[in-house]
N, C-alpha and C positions, 0 to 999 in steps of 0.2 A: 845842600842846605835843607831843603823839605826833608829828606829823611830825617837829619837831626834831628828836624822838629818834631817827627811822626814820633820818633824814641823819646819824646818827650809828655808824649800824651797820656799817661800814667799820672805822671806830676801834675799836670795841671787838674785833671781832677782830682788829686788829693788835695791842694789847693783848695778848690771850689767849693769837695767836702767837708774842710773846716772852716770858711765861711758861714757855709749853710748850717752845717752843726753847732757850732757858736750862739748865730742867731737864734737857732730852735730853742736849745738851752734857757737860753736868755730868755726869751720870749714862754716859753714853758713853765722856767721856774716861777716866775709871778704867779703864773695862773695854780701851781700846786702847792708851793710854798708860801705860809700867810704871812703875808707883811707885818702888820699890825695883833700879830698875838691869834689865838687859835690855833685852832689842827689845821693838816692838811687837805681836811672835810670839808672845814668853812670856805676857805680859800677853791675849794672847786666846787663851792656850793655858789660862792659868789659870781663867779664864771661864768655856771648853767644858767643861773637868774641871768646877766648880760645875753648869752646866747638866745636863750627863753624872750625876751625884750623884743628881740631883731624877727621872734617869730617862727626862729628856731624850736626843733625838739627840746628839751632842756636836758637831755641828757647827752646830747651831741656837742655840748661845751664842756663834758667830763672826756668822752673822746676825743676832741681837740685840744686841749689844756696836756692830755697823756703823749699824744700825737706830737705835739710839742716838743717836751719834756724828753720822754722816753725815745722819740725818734730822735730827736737831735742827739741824741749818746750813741745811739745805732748807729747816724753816719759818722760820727767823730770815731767811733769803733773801726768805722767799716762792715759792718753786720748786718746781713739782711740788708743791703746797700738799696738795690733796686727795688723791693718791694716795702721799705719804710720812705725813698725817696715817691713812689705813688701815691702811699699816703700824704705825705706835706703837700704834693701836688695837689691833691683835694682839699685838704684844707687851705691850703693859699687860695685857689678860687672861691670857697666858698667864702672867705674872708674877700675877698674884690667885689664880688658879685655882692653880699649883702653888708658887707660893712660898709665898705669903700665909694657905692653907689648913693650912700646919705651925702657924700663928699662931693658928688661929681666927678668922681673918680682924682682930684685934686690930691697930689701928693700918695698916688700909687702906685709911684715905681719902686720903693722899695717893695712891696710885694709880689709884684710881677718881678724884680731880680732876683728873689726865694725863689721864686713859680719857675724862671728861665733855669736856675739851677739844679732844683731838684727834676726837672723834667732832664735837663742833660744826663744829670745820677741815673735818673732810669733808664735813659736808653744805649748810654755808654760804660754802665757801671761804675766803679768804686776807684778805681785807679792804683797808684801805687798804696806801700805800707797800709794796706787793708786785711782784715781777718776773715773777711769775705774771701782772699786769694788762698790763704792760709789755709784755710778750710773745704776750699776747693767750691764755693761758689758762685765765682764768679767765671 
């Protein structure tokens, strides 16, 4: 029975990784694509202003908004699995730590579930149907 399941542990991170990649997307594309008319300048000009707010760099809202965005295609890819899963891992904390703490931390388990996930990606890598295997990265 355990063995089955061991031969299963490819899957379930691909699983994982399309959760997490979904989410990034999701949550990426807002921040790069403008809602409301503009380019895609305004829209991560709006961003850095929010990030800029909290006291942040302002320009650390154009790497997180891409970090997003662009990682979340990375894992949905499977590319660069473990070193764009680092990334989100940083940006999820820093979103706990300084968003989350205006909240009391009230309603931040879906970010620590990013944070739990992409920290599995890094230390177990990409799983099945990845281009990370394909390419010999993993």
């Amino acid at each position: 029975m355990i063995s089955s399941l061991n031969s299963l542990q490819p899957w379930g991170a691909f699983f994982l990784r399309l959760v997490l990649g979904v989410a990034m997307v999701h949550h990426g594309y807002a921040k790069v694509v403008p809602s409301h008319g503009g380019d895609t300048f305004a829209a991560l000009e709006h961003h850095s202003r929010l990030v800029a707010s909290l006291g942040l760099p302002a320009w650390l809202g154009i790497v997180s908004a891409l970090t997003e965005f662009i990682g979340g295609i990375l894992i949905l890819l499977g590319l660069f699995t473990r070193f764009t899963a680092f990334l989100i891992t940083i940006n999820m904390l820093v979103a706990l730590i300084m968003v989350d703490r205006h909240h009391g931390y009230a309603g931040s388990e879906y970010a620590l579930a990013l944070l739990a996930i992409a920290l599995m990606l890094f230390f177990y890598g990409s799983g099945a149907c990845a281009l990370d295997r394909k390419l010999g990265f993993s």
